[in-house]
FIMARNU-610831 format. One record per atom (N, C-alpha, C): x, y, z. Coordinates in steps of 0.2 Angstrom, whole numbers, plus 2048, in hexadecimal, padded with zeros to 3 digits. Layout:
<atoms>
XYZ...
</atoms>
This chain:
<atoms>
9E54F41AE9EB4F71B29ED4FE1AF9EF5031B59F15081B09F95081AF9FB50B1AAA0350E1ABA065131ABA0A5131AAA1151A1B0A0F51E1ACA0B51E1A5A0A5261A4A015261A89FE5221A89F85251AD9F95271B49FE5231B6A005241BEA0352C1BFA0752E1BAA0A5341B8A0653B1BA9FE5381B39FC53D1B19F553F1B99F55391BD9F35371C29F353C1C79FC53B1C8A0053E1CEA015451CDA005471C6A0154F1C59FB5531C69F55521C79EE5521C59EE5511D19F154D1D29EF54E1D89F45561DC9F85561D79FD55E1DB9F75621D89F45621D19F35681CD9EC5661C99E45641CB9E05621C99DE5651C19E156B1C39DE5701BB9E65711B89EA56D1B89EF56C1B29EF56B1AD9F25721A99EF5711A39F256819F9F15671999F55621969F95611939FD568194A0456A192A08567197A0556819DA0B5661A2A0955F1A5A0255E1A4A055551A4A0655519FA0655419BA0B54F195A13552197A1555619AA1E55919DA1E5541A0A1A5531A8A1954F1ACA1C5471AAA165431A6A1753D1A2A1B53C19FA1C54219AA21542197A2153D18FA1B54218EA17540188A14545185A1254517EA0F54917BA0854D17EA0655217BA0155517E9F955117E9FA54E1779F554D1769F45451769FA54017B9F853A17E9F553A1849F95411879F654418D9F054518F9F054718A9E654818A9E25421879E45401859E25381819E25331899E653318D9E75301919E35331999E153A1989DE53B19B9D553A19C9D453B1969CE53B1959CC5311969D15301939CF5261939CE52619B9D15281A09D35271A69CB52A1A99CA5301A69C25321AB9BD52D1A89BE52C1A09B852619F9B75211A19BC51D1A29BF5161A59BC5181AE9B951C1B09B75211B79BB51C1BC9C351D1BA9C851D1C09CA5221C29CB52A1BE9CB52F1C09C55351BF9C353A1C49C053E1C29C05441C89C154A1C59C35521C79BD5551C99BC5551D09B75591D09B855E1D59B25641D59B45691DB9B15671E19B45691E99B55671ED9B056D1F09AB56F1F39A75741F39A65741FB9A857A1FE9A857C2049A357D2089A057920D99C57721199657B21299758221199258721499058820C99358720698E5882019885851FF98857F20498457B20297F57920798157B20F97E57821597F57E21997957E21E97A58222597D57D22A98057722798357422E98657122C98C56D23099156A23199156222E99555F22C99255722B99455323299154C23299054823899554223399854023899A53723799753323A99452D23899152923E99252323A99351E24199151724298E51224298950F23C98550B23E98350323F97F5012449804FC24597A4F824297C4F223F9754EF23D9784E723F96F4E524196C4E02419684DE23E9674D62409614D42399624D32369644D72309644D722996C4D922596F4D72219734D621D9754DE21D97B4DE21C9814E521E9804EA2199814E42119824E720997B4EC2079744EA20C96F4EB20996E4F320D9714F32129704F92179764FF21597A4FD2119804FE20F97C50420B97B5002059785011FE9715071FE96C50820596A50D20496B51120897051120D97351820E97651B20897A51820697C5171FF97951D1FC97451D1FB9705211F596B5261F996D5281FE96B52F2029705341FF96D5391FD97053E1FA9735431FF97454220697754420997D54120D97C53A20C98153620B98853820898E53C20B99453D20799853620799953220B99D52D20A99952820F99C52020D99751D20E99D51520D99C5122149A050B2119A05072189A05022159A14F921B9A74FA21D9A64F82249AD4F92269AC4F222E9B34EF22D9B34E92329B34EB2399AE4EA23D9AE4EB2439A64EA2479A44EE24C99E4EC2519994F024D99C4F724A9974FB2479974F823F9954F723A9984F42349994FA22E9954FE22F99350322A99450A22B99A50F22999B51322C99851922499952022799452522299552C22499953022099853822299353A21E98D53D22398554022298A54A22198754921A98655421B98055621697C55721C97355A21A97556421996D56521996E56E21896E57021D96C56D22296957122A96B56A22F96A56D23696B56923C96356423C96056823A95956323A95856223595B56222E95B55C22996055722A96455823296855423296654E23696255123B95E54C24295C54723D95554C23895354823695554023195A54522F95F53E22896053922F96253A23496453423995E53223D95953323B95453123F95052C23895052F23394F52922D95352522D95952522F95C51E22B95F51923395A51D23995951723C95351323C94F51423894851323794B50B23095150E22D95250922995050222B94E4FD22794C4F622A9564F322B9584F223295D4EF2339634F12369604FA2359654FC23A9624FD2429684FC2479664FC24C96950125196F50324F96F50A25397550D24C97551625097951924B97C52025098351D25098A52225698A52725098A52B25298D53325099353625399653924E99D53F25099A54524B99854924E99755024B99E55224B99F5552449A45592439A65622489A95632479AA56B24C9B056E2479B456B2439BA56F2409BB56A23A9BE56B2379C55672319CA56B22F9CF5662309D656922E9D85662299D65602249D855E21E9D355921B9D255A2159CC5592109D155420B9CC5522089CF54E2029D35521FD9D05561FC9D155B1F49D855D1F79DB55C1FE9E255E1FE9E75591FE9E45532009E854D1FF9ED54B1FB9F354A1FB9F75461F59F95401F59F753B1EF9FD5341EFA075341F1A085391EEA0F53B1EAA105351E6A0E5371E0A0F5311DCA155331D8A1653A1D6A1C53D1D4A2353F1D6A2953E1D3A3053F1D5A325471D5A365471D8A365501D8A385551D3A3B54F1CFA3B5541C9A335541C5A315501C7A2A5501C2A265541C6A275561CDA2155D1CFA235621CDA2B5621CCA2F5671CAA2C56A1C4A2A5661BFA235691B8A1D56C1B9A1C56B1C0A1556D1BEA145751C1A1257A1BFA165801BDA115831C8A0B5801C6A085831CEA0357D1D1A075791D6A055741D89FE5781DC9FD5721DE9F45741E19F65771E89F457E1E99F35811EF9EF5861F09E85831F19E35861F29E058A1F79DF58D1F99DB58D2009D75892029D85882099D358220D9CE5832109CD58A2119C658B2139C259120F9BD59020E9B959620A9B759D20E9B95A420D9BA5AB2109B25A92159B55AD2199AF5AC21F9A85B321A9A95B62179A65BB21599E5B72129975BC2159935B820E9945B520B98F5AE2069915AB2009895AE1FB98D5B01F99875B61F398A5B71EC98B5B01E998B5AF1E39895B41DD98D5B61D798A5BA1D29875B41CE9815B51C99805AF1C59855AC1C098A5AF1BD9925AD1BD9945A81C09955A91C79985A81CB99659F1CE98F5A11CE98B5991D098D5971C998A5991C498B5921BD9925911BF9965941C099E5921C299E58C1C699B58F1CB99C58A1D099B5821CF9945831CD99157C1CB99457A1C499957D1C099B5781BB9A25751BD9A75791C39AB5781C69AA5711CA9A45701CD9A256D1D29A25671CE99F5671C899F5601C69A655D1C09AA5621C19B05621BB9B35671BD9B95641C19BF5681C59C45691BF9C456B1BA9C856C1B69C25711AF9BA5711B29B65761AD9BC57D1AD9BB57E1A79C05831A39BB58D1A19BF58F1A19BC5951A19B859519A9BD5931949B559218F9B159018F9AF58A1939AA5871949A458A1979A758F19E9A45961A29A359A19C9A559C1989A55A119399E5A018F99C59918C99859A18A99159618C99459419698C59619998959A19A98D59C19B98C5A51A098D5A919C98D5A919698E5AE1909915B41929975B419299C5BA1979A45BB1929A95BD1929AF5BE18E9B25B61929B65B618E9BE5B11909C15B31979C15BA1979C85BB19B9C25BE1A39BE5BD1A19B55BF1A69B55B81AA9B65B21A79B35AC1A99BB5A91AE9BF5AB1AA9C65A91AD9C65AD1B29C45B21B39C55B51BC9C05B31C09BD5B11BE9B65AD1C29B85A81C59B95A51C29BC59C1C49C359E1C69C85A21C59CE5A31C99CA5A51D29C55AB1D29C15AE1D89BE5A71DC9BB5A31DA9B859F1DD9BD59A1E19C45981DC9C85931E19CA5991E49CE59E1E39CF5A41E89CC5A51EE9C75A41EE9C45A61F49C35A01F99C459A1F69C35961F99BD5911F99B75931F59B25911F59B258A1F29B75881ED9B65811EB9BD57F1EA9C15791EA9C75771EA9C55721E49CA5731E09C856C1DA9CD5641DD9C955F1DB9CC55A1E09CB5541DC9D05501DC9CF5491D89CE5441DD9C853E1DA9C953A1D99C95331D69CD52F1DA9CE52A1D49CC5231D79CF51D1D39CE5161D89D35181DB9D45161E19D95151E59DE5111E59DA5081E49DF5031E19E55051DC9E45081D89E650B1D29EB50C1D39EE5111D89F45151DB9F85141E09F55091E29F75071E69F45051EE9EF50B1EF9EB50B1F59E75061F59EA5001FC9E54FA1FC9E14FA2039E24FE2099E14FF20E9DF50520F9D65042129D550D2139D150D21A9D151121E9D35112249CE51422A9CB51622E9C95192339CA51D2389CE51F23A9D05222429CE5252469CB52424C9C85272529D05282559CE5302599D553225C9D25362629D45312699D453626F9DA53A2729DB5412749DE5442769DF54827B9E254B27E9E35502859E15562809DB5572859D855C2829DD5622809E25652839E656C2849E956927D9EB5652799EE5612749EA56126C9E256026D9E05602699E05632629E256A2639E256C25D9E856B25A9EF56A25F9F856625C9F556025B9F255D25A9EF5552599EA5562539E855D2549E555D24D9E955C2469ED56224A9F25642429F755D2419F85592439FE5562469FA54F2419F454D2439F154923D9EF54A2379ED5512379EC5542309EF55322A9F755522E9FC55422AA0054D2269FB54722AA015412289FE53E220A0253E21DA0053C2189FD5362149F953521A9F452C2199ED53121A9EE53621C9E653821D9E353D2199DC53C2189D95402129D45412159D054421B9CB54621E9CD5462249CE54C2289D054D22E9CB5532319C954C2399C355323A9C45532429C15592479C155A24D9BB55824D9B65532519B25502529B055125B9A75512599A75522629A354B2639A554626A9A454026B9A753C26F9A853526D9AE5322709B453326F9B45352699BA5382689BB53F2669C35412669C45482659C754A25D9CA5452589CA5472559CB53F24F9CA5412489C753B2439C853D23C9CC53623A9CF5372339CB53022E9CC5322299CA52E2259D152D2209D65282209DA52721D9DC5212189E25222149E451C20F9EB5172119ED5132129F351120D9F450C20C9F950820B9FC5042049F94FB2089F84FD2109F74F520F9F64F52199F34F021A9F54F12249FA4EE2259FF4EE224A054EF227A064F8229A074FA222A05501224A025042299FC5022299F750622D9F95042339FD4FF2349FF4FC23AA0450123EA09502239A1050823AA0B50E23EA0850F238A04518239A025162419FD5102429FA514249A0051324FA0550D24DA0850D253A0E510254A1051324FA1651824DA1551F24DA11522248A10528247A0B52B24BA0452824B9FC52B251A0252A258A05526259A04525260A0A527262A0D52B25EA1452E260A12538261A0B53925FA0B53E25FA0A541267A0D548268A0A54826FA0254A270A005492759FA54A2789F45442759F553E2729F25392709F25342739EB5342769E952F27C9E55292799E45282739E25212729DD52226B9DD51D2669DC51D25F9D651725E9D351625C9CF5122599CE5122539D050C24E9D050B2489CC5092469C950A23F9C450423C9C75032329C84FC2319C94FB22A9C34FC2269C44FE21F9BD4FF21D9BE4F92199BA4F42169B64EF2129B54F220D9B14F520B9B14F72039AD4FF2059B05022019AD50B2039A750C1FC99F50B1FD99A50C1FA99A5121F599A5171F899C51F1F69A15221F89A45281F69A852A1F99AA5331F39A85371F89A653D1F59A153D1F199D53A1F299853B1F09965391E799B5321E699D52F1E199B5271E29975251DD99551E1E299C51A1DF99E5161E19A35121E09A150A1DF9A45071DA9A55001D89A74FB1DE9A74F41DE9A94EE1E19B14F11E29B54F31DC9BB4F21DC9BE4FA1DD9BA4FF1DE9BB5071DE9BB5091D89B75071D49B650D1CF9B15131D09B35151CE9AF51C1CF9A751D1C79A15201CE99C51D1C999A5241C99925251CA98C52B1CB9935301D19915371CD99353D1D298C53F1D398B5411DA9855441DC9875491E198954D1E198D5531E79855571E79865581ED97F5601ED97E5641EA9795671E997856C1E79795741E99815771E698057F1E797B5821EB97B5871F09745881F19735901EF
</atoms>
């Protein structure tokens, strides 16, 4: 179980990924150096872990897919398990319903994408596979918060997370700085500029604008995370959302914004738009769709799905109980 100084150091890390340890220990409100004693037991124990969030087009000439799969024959876990372990697999989990096994696919290309869907209907047991091709997104995990913190305790932390959401439309033409940056960000959302100092064999104050340029630009968000359980999150969720078309994009913003949701996408398909969300239990969930979705205007009809146990998620295999295991994020390209 953790305690109020991990939930602390938890909740500040969600406003401020790269806070130093000065200011969680203000936060906590403990020394510096239990702060970081308690952080680092926290990534070992792999309930929490910082990584960077890397903007679509650095890695892929295409969009990601969500899809549905349905399986027959054979056992759910087993079909489960090696979607699981496709390396374009971002997220991955059983979920109660006609389709049992839901999966957001992001390949390098449109025909590395057919193809990823044309092998994993060939799987022994799957029997069909529904698609939502993405078209936009309006909110990612890396922007997500618990609010685990009282307002005096955000009141500490000197530059809460505000990132850019999208990465400059301009070429992506990395200097070789700039990539070893990438990729050490990528896997350690708190890599530090001396650590760049002596990959990249460049000055302190050289590596420190690099890595300031890279979140600047939008090209990586540094993003935590952690079990869920942990923080109290015991229900995580699905949402299909139909709408009046003339609405769509207020029906965008208007989900984007609710603070159960951590993946918001404009989708082309049966439905118009689709979230991937959290909260504390289905009663909740119950509130959200029949108070909040359906009180927005232009929202014509919602279809939920509860998830069972989520396999992967960012590209993190996770435990029975949500621990966080193997990071496998793409490759920079």
């Amino acid at each position: 179980m953790l305690n109020r100084t991990d939930l602390d150091i938890i909740g500040a890390l969600f406003y401020d990924p790269r806070a130093s340890i000065d200011t969680l220990a203000h936060v906590a409100d403990v020394s510096p150096s239990t702060a970081s004693r308690r952080l680092k037991q926290l990534i070992d124990s792999h309930r929490v872990h910082i990584v960077g969030e890397v903007a679509w087009q650095l890695f892929s000439d295409s969009y990601p897919v969500h899809a549905w799969i349905r399986v027959l024959g054979t056992d759910i876990t087993s079909v489960a398990r090696t979607i699981a372990a496709l390396p374009e697999a971002q997220h991955v989990a059983t979920i109660f319903g006609r389709e049992p096994i839901f999966t957001t696919l992001n390949a390098r290309s449109d025909s590395a994408l057919l193809q990823l869907i044309d092998d994993i209907q060939q799987i022994p047991g799957v029997s069909t596979v529904m698609t939502l091709p993405i078209l936009t997104w309006a909110a990612k995990a890396s922007g997500w918060n618990p609010r685990l913190l009282s307002d005096s305790q955000v009141s500490q932390i000197p530059h809460p997370q505000d990132f850019p959401t999208r990465a400059q439309p301009a070429g992506f033409a990395p200097t070789k700085t700039e990539l070893t940056a990438l990729r050490g960000l990528q896997r350690n959302g708190r890599f530090t500029a001396a650590e760049l100092s002596t990959l990249a064999k460049v000055s302190a104050p050289t590596a420190q604008r690099t890595i300031n340029r890279i979140i600047d630009r939008g090209w990586l968000r540094p993003r935590v995370e952690c079990n869920l359980a942990d923080i109290g999150i015991t229900c995580r969720f699905l949402v299909r959302i139909q709408t009046d078309p003339q609405h769509t994009e207020a029906v965008l913003r208007a989900v984007s914004s609710h603070p159960a949701n951590r993946f918001v996408t404009q989708v082309a398909g049966d439905a118009d738009i689709f979230a991937v969300g959290v909260c504390t239990d289905r009663q909740e969930l119950a509130r959200i769709i029949n108070e909040d979705l359906a009180n927005i205007p232009g929202v014509r009809g919602t279809r939920t799905d509860i998830i069972a146990r989520d396999w992967k998620r960012y590209w993190h295999t996770l435990g029975p109980d949500g621990e966080l295991g193997d990071f496998r994020p793409p490759k920079v390209r």
